[in-house]
N, C-alpha and C positions, 0 to 999 in steps of 0.2 A: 579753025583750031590751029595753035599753034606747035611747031615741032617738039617744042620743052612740052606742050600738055598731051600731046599726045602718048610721046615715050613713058610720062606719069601713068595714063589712063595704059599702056601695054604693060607695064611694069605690075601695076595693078588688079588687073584681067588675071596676067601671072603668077602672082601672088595669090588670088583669092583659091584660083585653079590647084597649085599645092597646096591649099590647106583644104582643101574639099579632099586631098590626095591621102593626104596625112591624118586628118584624121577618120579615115578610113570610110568617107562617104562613097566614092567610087574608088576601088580597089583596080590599079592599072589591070589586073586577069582579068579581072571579073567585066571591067566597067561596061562594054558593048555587046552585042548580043553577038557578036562574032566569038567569043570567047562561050559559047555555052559547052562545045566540049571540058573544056577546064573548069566548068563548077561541075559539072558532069564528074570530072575527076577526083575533084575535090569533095564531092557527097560522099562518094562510094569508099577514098579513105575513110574519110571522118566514122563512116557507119563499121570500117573495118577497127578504128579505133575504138568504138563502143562496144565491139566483141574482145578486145581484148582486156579492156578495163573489166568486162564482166566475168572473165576467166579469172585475171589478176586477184579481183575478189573472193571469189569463190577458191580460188586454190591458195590463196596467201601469199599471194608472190609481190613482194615487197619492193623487191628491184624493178620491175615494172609501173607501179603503182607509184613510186618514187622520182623514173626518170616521165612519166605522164603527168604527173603533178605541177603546174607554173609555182616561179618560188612566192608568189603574190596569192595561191592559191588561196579560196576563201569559200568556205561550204558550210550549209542547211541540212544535217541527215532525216532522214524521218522519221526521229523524235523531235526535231526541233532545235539539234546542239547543233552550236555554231565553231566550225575547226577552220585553222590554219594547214596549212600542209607540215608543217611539224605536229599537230595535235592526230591530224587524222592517220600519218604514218602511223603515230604511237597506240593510237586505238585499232590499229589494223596490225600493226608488231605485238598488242598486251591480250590479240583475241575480244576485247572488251566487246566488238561487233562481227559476229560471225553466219553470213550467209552462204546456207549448203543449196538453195534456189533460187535463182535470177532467170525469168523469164521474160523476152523481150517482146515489145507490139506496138505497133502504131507509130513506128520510130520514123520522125523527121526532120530533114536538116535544112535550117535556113542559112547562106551566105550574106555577112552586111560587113562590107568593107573587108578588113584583115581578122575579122570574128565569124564564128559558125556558132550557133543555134541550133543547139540537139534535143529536141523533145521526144519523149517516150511513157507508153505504161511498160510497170513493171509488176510481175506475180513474186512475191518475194517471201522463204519462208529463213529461218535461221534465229538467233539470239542476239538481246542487246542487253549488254552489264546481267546476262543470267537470266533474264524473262524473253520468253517466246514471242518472235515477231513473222507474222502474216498477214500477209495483206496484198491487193491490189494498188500501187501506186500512180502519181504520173511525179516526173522529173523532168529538169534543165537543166542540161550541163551545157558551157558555154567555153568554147574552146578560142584560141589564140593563134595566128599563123606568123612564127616569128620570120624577120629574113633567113633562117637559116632554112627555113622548110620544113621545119618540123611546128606540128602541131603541139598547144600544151593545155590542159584543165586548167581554165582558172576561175572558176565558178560553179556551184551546183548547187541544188534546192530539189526535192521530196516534199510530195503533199500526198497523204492517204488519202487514198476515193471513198473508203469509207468509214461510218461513224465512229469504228471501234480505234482510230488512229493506228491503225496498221497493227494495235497489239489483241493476241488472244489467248485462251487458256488461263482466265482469271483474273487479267490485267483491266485497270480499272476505265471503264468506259466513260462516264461525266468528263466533262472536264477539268474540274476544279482536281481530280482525283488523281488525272495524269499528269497536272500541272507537280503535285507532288510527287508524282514517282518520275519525273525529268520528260515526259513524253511531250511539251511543248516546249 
């Protein structure tokens, strides 16, 4: 081999090696097993972030839920409506979704590059647009680790465990039914 094909083939090694970096196949903290205090660290925020978002909720606190939200935010509620973080401030600022129970379980975090993977059920009781919502759900929220260190939502999706799509006290069960009252 010669010294030009070699420097190519290091050049290359190095190359592929940043973008395995980049786009977050192995995250420098995370990537060896020597770093497992640091996902260790990084679970136990993340799960500290997931109690504050559920506070955020539950008490309406806007400023929180505002600076938690990436500006690329893009969410699934459990009826099916799809928000930007401008649409879901505004439905969380006009009350339109008001949850008085957020109950949390089975909540786990996966690390994959500079993204966390938050799954959980939730027991949830409260109002959407004026009809009563309860239910058992599961969800994904899927967070973001910028260089600055801070964590941000930039993804979430609700699926009801069960048949009634998360609504009761009269709301219509079929599908076709919820399809018109916006529940899918």
């Amino acid at each position: 081999m010669t010294l030009r094909s070699q420097s190519a083939r290091r050049f290359l090694i190095s190359a592929i090696a940043a973008l395995v970096v980049m786009c977050g196949g192995l995250h420098p903290a995370w990537a060896n097993s020597g770093h497992d205090g640091k996902k260790h660290d990084a679970k136990h925020q993340l799960e500290a972030l997931e109690e504050q978002w559920r506070v955020a909720q539950l008490t309406g606190d806007m400023a929180t839920m505002e600076r938690m939200l990436s500006d690329d935010y893009l969410g699934i509620s459990m009826t099916g409506e799809v928000d930007t973080k401008a649409q879901q401030l505004r439905r969380a600022a006009d009350r339109r979704m008001t949850l008085t129970k957020i109950e949390l379980s089975d909540m786990k975090v996966k690390l994959v590059g500079t993204a966390a993977i938050v799954t959980s059920r939730a027991q949830v009781e409260g109002t959407n647009d004026g009809r009563p919502v309860t239910g058992m759900f599961r969800y994904t929220r899927v967070y973001r680790h910028l260089p600055s260190g801070q964590w941000k939502i930039t993804s979430f999706e609700a699926t009801p465990e069960n048949d009634s799509g998360g609504q009761s006290d009269g709301a219509p069960a079929d599908k076709s039914a919820r399809r018109n009252s916006g529940a899918e």
